[in-house]
C-alpha positions in Angstrom: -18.0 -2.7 -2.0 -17.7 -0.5 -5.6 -13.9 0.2 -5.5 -12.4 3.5 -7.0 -10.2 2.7 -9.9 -6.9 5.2 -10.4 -6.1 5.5 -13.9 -2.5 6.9 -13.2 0.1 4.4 -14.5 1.3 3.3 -17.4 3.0 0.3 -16.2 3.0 -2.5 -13.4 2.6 -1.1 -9.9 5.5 -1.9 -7.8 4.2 0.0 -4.0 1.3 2.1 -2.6 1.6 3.5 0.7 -0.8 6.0 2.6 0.3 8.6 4.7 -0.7 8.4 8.6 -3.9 10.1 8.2 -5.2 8.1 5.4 -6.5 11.5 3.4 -3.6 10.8 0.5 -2.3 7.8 -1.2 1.4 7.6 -3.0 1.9 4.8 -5.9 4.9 3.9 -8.1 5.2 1.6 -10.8 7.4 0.9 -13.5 7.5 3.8 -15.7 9.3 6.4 -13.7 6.3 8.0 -12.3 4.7 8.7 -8.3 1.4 9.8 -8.1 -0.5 11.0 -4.8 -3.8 10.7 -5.0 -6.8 11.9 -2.4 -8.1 8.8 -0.7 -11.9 9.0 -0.4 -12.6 9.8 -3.9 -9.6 8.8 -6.2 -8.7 12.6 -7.2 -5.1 13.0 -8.1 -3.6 15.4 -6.4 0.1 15.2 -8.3 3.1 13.9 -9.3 6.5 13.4 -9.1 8.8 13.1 -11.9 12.6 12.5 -11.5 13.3 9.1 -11.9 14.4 7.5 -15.4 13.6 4.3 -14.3 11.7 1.8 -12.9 10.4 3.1 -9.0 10.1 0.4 -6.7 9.3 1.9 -3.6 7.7 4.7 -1.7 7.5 6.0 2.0 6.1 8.8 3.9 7.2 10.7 6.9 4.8 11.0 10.2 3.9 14.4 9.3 3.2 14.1 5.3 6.0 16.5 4.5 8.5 14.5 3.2 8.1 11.4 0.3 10.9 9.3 -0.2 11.5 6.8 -3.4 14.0 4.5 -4.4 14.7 3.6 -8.7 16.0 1.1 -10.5 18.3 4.1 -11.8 20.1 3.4 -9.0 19.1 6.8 -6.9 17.3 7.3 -4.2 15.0 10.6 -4.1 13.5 12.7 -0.9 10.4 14.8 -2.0 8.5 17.9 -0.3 5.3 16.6 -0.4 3.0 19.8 -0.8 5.2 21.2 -3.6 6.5 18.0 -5.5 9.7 19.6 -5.3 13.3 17.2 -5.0 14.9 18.4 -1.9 17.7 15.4 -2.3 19.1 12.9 -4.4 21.3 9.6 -3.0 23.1 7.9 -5.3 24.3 4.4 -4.8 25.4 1.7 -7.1 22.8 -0.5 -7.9 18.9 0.2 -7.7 16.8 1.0 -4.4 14.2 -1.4 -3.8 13.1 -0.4 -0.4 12.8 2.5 1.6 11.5 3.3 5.2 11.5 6.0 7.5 12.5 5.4 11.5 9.5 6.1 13.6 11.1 9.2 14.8 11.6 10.7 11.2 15.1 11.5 11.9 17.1 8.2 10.1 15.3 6.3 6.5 16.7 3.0 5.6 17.8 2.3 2.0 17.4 -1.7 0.9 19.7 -2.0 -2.4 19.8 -4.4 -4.7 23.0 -7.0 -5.2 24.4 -7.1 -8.8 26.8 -6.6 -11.2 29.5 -7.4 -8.3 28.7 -5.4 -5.9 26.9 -6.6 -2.8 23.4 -5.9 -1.7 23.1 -3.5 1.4 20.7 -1.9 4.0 22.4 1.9 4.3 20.7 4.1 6.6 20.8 8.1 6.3 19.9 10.6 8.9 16.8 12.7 7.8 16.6 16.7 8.7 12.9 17.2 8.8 13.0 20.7 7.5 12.5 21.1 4.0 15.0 24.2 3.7 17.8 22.2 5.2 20.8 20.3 3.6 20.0 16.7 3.5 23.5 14.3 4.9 25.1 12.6 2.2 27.4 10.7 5.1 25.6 7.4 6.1 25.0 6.6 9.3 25.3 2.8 8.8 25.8 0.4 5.9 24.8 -3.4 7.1 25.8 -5.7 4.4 23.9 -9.0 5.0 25.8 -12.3 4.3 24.3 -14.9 2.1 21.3 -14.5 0.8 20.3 -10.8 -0.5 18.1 -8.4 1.4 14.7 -7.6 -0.5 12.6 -5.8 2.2 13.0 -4.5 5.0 11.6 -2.1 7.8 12.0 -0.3 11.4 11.1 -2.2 14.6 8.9 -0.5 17.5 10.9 2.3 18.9 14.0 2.4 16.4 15.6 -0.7 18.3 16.5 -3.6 15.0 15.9 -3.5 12.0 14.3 -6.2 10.0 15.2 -7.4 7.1 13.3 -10.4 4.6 15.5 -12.0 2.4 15.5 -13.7 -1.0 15.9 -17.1 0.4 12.9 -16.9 2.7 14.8 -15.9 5.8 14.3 -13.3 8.0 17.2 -11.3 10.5 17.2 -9.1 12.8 20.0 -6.2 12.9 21.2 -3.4 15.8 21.7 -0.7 13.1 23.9 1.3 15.5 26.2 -1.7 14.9 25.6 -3.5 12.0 25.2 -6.4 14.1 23.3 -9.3 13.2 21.1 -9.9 16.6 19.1 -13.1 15.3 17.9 -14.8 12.5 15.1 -17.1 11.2 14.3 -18.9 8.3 10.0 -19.6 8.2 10.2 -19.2 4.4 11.0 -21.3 1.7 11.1 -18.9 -1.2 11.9 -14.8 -1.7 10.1 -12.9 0.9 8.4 -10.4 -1.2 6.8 -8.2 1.7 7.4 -7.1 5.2 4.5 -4.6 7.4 4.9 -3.8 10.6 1.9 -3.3 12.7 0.7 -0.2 13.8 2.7 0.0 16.9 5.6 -2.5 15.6 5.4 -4.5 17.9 4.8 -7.5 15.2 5.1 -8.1 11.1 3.5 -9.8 8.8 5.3 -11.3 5.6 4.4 -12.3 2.0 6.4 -15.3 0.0 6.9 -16.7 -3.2 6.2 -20.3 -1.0 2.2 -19.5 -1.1 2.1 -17.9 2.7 2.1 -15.3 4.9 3.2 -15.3 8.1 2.9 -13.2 11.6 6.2 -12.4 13.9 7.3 -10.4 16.8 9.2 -7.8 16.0 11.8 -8.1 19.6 12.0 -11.9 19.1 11.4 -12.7 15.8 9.0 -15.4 17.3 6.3 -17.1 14.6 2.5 -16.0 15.9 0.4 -16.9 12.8 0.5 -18.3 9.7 -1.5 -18.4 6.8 -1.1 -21.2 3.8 -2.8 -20.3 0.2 -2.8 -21.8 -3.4 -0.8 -19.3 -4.9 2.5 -17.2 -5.0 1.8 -13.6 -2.6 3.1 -10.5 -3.7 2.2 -8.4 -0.5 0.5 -8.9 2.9 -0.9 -6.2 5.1 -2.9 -5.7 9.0 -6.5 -4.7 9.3 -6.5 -2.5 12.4 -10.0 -2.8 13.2 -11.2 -6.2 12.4 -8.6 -8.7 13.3 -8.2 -9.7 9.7 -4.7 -10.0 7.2 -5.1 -8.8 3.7 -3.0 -10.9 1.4 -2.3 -10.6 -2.9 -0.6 -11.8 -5.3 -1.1 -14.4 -8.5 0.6 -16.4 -10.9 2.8 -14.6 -13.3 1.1 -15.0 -16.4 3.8 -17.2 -18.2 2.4 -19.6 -15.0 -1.0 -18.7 -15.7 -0.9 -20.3 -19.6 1.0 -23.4 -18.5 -1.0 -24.6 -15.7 -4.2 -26.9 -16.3 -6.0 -24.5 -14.1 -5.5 -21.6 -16.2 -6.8 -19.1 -13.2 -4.4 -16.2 -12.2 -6.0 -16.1 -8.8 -5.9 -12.3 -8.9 -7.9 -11.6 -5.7 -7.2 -9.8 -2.2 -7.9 -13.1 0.2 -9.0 -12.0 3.5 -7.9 -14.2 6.2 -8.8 -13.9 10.0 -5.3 -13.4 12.2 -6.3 -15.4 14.8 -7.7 -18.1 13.7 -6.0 -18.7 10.3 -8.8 -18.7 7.7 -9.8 -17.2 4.8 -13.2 -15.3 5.6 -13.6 -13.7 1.5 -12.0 -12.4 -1.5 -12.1 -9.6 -3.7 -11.6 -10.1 -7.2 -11.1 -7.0 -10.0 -7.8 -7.2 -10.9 -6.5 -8.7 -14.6 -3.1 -9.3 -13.6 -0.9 -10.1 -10.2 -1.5 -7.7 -7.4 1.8 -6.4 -6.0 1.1 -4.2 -3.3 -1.3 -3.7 -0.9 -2.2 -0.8 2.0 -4.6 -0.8 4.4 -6.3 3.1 5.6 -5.3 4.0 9.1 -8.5 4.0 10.4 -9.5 0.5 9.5 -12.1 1.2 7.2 -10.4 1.0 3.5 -7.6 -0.7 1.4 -6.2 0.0 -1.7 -4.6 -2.6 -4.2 -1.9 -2.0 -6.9 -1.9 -5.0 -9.8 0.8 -5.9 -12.3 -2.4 -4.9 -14.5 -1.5 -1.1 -14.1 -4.5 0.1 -11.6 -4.6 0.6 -8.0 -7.9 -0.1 -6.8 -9.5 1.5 -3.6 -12.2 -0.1 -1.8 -14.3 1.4 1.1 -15.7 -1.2 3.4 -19.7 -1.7 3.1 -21.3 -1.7 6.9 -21.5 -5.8 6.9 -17.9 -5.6 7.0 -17.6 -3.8 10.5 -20.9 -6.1 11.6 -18.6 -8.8 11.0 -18.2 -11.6 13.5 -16.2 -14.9 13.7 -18.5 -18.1 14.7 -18.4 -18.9 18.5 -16.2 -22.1 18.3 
C-alpha cells in the first residue's frame, strides 16, 4: 500500500475532510492555510488564504460548493469551493475549533473555544446554499454547555441532537431547536479529541486522550464498541466497506523523550468494529497523527501528522479479500 504524500503545509495538520464523492480532499493546519487536493493522485487543486491564524477545522457541504473553516483568529470563514472565493466571514470571540454542516445544508454548527472569560459555545447559523446570496449573521441557536468545555462536536441522523465530546471525556446530547440538554454520558476519562458520525448517523465513533476509541448510538447515546490501545488517539474514523475503525494518534514528543520506550507509536491501528481487535497498522508518519478520513467508497484513507504531511493510501486487493477467522 505506497501512499501519496501532500507536500502542502508548513505546519502541524489540525483536520482533513473529503467531500461526499471522494474526488477532492480539504486539509488545514497551523499556518493559516486550506488546501484541496485531487484524491486519486495527490494534485493540488488550490487554496484558500484568509485566515491569520492557526485553522483548526474544515467541512464540506453535500454538493462540494461550499467549504467552511474555523481559526484560532477567532473567525469563522464560508468558502465557494470552485473559485476559492470568501462568500462570508463570522466573527466570534474566541477561536473556532469545530465546524459541521446539518445533513440538509441549510444550518452549520460552530464549536468555540472557552477563554479569556468568556465561555465556550456550540452556535449554530443557517446556511443559504447559493453562492450569490447574503449569508445570516443572526444565530439560530447558541447552546452553552455547563461544566466541562465542548471540543467537538457533530449533527445526528436527520438533524434531530446534536452531539457534543467534551474536554472531560463526556459526551451530551442537545435538541438545538432548544438548547436543551437531552442526555449525557461520561465513557471517557480524558479530552475527547474526535467525534465521526457514520455514514447514515445513526452511530459515532470517538477518540481520547485515555488511549480508546469508542462506538455510540447517536438517538441513545448507548456504548456499542470499544477499543483500548497503548497510546493517547488523536482521531478515529469508520471503514464503510470492511467493518473495520481506523484510529491515530501518538505521544507528544516531550512524552516520547521521557518514556523508557522512547517509540512515538505514530501508526494508523486498524481495529475490527465488531470484534474489538487490532487486525494491522500503518506506520510513515514522524510525528503524531491528528486527523484521519476515510474515502466514501471504502477503498482509501488519508492521514494528517503533527509531522506536517497528509498521507493518502489506496487499499491493495488483500485488503478487500480480507476476512475475520471463523470463531
Amino acid at each position: 500500500m505506497r501512499p501519496i504524500l501532500l507536500q502542502g503545509h508548513t505546519r502541524s495538520l489540525t483536520q482533513i475532510k473529503y467531500n461526499p464523492e471522494g474526488d477532492l480532499l480539504f486539509s488545514v493546519s497551523k499556518d493559516h492555510v486550506v488546501n484541496a487536493w485531487y484524491s486519486h493522485n495527490g494534485e493540488r487543486l488550490g487554496t484558500y488564504n484568509g485566515h491569520v491564524g492557526a485553522i483548526w477545522t474544515v467541512d464540506v457541504n453535500s454538493t462540494s460548493t461550499l467549504l467552511l473553516t474555523g481559526s484560532a483568529d477567532n473567525t469563522a470563514k464560508l468558502w465557494e469551493v470552485e473559485t476559492g472565493n470568501c462568500l462570508h466571514t463570522w466573527e466570534f470571540k474566541t477561536a473556532v475549533k469545530r465546524v459541521a454542516f446539518s445533513e440538509d445544508d441549510c444550518m452549520a454548527l460552530f464549536v468555540t473555544e472557552q477563554r479569556m472569560g468568556f465561555p465556550g459555545t456550540v452556535t449554530i447559523y443557517s446556511i443559504a446554499n447559493d453562492v450569490n446570496a447574503k449569508q445570516s449573521d443572526e444565530p439560530i441557536m447558541i447552546i452553552m454547555p455547563e461544566g466541562s468545555k465542548a471540543m467537538v462536536s457533530d449533527w445526528g441522523y436527520l438533524n434531530k441532537y446534536i452531539i457534543i465530546g467534551h474536554e472531560n471525556g463526556s459526551i451530551s446530547q442537545f435538541d438545538w431547536k432548544t438548547g436543551e440538554k437531552v442526555k449525557s454520558i461520561q465513557p471517557h476519562t480524558d479530552v475527547i479529541t474526535d467525534l465521526q458520525m457514520s455514514e447514515d448517523r445513526t452511530y459515532f465513533i470517538t477518540s481520547s486522550k485515555d488511549k480508546s476509541a469508542q462506538i455510540f448510538e447517536s438517538n441513545t447515546l448507548v456504548p456499542l464498541k470499544k477499543y483500548i490501545t497503548d497510546a493517547p488517539l488523536n482521531s478515529a474514523s469508520i471503514t464503510p466497506i470492511q467493518e473495520f475503525v481506523i484510529l491515530g494518534g501518538g505521544q507528544d514528543a516531550m512524552q516520547v523523550t521521557t518514556t523508557t520506550m522512547r517509540q512515538g507509536k505514530f501508526e494508523c491501528r486498524f481495529w475490527h468494529k465488531i470484534f474489538e481487535e487490532e487486525v494491522g497498522r500503518v506506520k510513515g508518519h514522524f510525528g503524531p497523527i491528528n486527523t484521519i478520513a476515510v474515502h466514501s467508497d471504502g477503498k482509501s484513507f488519508s492521514s494528517g501528522g503533527e509531522d506536517g504531511y497528509v498521507r493518502v493510501h489506496h487499499f491493495d486487493e488483500e485488503y478487500f479479500k480480507f476476512k475475520y477467522p471463523e470463531l
